[in-house]
C-alpha positions in Angstrom: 6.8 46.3 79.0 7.5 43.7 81.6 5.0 41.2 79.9 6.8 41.8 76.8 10.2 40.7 78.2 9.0 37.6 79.7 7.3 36.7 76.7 10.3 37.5 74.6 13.4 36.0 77.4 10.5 33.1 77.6 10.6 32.2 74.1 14.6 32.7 73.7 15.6 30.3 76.2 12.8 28.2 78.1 10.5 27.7 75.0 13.1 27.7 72.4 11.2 26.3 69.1 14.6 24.4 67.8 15.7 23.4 71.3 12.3 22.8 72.8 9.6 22.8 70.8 11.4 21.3 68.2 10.8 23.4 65.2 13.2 24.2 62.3 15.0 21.3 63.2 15.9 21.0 59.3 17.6 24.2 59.1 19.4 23.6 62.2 20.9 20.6 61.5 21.8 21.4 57.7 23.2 24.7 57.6 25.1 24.7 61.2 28.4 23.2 59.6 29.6 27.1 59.5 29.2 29.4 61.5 28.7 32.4 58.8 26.1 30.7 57.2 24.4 29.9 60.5 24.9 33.6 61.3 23.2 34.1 58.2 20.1 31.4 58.4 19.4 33.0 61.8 19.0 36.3 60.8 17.0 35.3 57.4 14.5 33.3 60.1 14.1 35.9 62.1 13.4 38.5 59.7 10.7 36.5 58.1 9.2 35.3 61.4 9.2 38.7 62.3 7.5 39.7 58.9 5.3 37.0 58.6 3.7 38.1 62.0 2.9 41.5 60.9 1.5 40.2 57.8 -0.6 36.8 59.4 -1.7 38.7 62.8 -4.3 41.0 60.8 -5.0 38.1 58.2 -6.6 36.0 61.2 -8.0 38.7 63.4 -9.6 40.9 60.3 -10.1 38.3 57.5 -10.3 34.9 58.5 -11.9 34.9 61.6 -14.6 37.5 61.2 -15.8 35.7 58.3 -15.9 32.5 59.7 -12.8 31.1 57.3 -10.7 30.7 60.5 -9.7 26.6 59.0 -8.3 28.1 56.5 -5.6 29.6 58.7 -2.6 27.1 57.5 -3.1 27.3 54.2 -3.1 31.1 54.2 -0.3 31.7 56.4 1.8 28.9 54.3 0.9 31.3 51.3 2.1 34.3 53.1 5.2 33.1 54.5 6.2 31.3 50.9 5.9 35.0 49.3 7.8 36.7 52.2 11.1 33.9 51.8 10.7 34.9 48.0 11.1 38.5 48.7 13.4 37.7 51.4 15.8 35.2 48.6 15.4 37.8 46.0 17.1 40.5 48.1 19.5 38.5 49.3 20.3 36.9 45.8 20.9 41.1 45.0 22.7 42.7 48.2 24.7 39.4 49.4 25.6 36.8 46.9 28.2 35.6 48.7 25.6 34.4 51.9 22.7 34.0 49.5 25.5 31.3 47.5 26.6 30.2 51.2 23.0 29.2 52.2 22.3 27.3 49.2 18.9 25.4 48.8 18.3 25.7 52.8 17.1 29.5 51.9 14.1 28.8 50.0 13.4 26.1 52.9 12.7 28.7 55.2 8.9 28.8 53.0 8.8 25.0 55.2 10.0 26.0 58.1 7.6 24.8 60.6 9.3 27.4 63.1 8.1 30.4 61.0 4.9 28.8 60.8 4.8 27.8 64.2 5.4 31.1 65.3 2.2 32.5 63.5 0.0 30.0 64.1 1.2 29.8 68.3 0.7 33.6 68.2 -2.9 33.1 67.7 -3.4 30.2 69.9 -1.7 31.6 72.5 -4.4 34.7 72.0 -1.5 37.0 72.0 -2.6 40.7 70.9 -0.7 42.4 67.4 2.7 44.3 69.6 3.0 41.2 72.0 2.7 38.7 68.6 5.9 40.7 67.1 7.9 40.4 70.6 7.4 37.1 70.5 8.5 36.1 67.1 11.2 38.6 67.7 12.3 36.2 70.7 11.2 33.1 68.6 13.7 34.3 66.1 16.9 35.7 68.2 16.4 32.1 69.8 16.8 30.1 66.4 19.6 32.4 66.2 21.1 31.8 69.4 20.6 27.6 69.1 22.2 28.2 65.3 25.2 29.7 66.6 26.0 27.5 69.5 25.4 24.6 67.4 27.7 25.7 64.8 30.4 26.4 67.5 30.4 22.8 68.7 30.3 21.3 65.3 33.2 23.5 64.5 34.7 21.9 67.6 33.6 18.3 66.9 35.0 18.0 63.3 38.4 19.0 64.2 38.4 16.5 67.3 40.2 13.3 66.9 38.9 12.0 70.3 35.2 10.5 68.6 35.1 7.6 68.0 34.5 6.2 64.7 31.2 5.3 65.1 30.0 8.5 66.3 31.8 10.5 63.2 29.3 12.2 61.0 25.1 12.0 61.9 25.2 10.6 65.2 27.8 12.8 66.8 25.7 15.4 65.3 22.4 14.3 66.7 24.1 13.6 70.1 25.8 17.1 70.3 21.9 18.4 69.2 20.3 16.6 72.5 23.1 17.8 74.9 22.4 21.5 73.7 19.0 20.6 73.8 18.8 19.2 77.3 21.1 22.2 78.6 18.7 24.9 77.8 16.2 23.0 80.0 18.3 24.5 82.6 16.6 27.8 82.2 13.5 26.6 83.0 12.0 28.7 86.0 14.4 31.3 85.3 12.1 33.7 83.2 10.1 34.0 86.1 12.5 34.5 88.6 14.1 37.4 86.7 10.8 39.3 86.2 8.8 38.6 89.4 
């Protein structure tokens, strides 16, 4: 169980995919204005990173890979993930119009999400077994959560500031504030360790 938590606190704060790995930046950076539909994006990621896991672990370890077809892996997992964000939209589009109208065309983006995608494909490099593969897109995905929601909380911040200047108004300020966040959650390097040793 302890392996578990480091792997999942590991991959929350020190290996964040937004913040340091920088995956999903597309998401993060278009659908941060507010912080419902960042809310929303976050848990829509996580549940298909999640998803896609259970469905991509067995693909490489039963299919591809004892059949030799192992190069195929992107194409295959890209397939995978693209049905999942359809079921995933389609529900949404039912249950919650109101966040599936809020998250607009950056929902069917999750399908090229590099972060979902990155989360599969690490799982197998990182020659994680099937229960440690779901912990760690479970952390994968509470972290694009976490960097959503802190992001949308300074942007909410930003736009109401009258202290930027006028030439950081807009993109820059945005990319700025993105690095800062970025470079803070470097401060939790060491500190995985330290909690579990």
């Amino acid at each position: 169980m302890k392996e578990l938590l480091m792997i999942m606190m590991s991959v929350i704060l020190v290996d964040n995919f937004v913040l340091a790995k920088f995956l999903g930046i597309c998401p993060f950076l278009g659908v941060s204005k507010k912080l419902d539909s960042a809310v929303g994006m976050g848990v829509a990621v996580t549940f298909v990173m999640v998803l896609a896991t259970l469905v991509t672990w067995p693909i490489q370890i039963l299919i591809l890979d004892p059949n030799g077809i192992g190069y195929m892996q992107t194409i295959v997992f890209i397939l995978v993930i693209a049905g999942l964000v359809q079921l995933v939209e389609m529900t949404m589009k039912k249950y919650m119009p109101p966040l599936y109208s809020a998250l607009g065309v950056y929902l069917p983006l999750i399908t090229t999400n590099c972060a979902v995608l990155g989360v599969c494909v690490l799982n197998i490099t990182e020659g994680y077994g099937f229960v440690q593969s779901i912990f760690n897109s479970l952390g994968g995905g509470i972290g694009f959560l976490l960097a959503m929601v802190l992001f949308a909380g300074l942007r909410g911040r930003l736009e109401n500031n009258k202290l930027v200047p006028e030439a950081f108004k807009g993109a820059p300020i945005t990319l700025v504030t993105a690095s800062i966040l970025s470079l803070s959650f470097m401060g939790f390097s060491g500190m995985v360790d330290g909690i579990f040793a």
